[in-house]
Legacy VTK file of the C-alpha trace (Angstrom):
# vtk DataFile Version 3.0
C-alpha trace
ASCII
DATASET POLYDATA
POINTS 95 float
-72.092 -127.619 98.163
-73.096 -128.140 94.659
-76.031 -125.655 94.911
-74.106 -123.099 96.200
-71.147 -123.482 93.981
-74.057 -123.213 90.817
-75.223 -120.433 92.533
-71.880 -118.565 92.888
-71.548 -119.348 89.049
-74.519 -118.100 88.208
-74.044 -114.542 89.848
-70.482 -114.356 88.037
-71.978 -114.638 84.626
-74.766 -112.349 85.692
-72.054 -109.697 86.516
-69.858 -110.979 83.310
-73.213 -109.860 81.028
-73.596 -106.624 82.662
-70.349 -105.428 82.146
-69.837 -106.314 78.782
-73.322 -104.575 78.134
-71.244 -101.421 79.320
-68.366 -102.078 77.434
-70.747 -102.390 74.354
-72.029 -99.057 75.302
-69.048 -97.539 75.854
-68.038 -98.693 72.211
-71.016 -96.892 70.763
-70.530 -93.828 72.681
-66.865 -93.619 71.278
-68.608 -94.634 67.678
-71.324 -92.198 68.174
-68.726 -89.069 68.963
-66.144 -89.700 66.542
-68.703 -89.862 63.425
-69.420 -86.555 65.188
-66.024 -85.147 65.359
-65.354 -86.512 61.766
-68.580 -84.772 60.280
-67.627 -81.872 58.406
-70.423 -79.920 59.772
-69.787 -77.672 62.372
-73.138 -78.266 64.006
-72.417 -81.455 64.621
-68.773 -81.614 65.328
-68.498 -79.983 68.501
-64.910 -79.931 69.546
-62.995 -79.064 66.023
-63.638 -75.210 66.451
-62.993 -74.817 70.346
-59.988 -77.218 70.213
-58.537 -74.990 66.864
-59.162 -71.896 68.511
-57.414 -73.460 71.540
-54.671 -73.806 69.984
-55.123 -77.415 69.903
-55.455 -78.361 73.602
-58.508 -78.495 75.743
-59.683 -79.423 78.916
-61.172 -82.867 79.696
-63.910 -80.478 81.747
-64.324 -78.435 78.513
-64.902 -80.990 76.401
-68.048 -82.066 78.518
-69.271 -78.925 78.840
-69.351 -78.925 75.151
-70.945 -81.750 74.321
-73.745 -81.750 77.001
-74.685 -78.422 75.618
-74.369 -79.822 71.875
-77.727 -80.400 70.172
-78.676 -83.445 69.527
-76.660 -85.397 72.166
-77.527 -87.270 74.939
-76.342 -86.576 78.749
-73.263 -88.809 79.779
-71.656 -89.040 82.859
-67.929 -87.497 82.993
-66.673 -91.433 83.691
-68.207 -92.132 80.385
-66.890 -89.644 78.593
-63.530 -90.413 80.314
-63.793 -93.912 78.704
-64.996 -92.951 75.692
-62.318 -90.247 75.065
-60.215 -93.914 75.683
-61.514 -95.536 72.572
-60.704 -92.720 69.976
-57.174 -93.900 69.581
-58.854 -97.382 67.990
-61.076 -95.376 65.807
-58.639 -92.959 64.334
-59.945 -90.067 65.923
-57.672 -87.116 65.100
-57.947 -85.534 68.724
LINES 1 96
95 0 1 2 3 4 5 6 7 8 9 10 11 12 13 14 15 16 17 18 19 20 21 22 23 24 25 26 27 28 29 30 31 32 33 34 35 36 37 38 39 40 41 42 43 44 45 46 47 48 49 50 51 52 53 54 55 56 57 58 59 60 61 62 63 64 65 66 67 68 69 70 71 72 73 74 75 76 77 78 79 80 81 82 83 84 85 86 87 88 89 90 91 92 93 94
């Protein structure tokens, strides 16, 4: 009983390390695209001028059409972008 309880323990914390090594990478993907929305250059921040022509709304869909085209970024799934887009309200993101 005690070996399988240990066991069962171990597995949590196994699955308790993996997802906070996605919620740490979720962080840095919200880190990585605001310093990219708060650049001045327009090279690098890829939303400013489609959400200002816009007229300040854009589609979720848009947005990651945008940035997998962007040069210089990596490709991320839509969830992660979805979580990421989450995390701008903590970093002061004006979007």
């Amino acid at each position: 009983m005690w070996q399988s309880t240990g066991k069962g323990m171990q597995e949590a914390f196994q699955d308790l390390n993996a997802l906070l090594s996605k919620v740490k990478e979720m962080v840095m993907l919200a880190e990585k695209m605001r310093q990219k929305l708060l650049s001045g250059s327009s090279s690098q921040n890829f939303v400013r001028i489609p959400l200002e022509k816009a007229g300040g709304m854009i589609n979720l869909i848009d947005i990651y059409c945008l940035l997998s085209r962007a040069p210089g970024t990596e490709l991320i799934s839509p969830e992660d972008l979805l979580q990421a887009c989450s995390l701008w309200g903590k970093f002061d993101v004006y979007v």
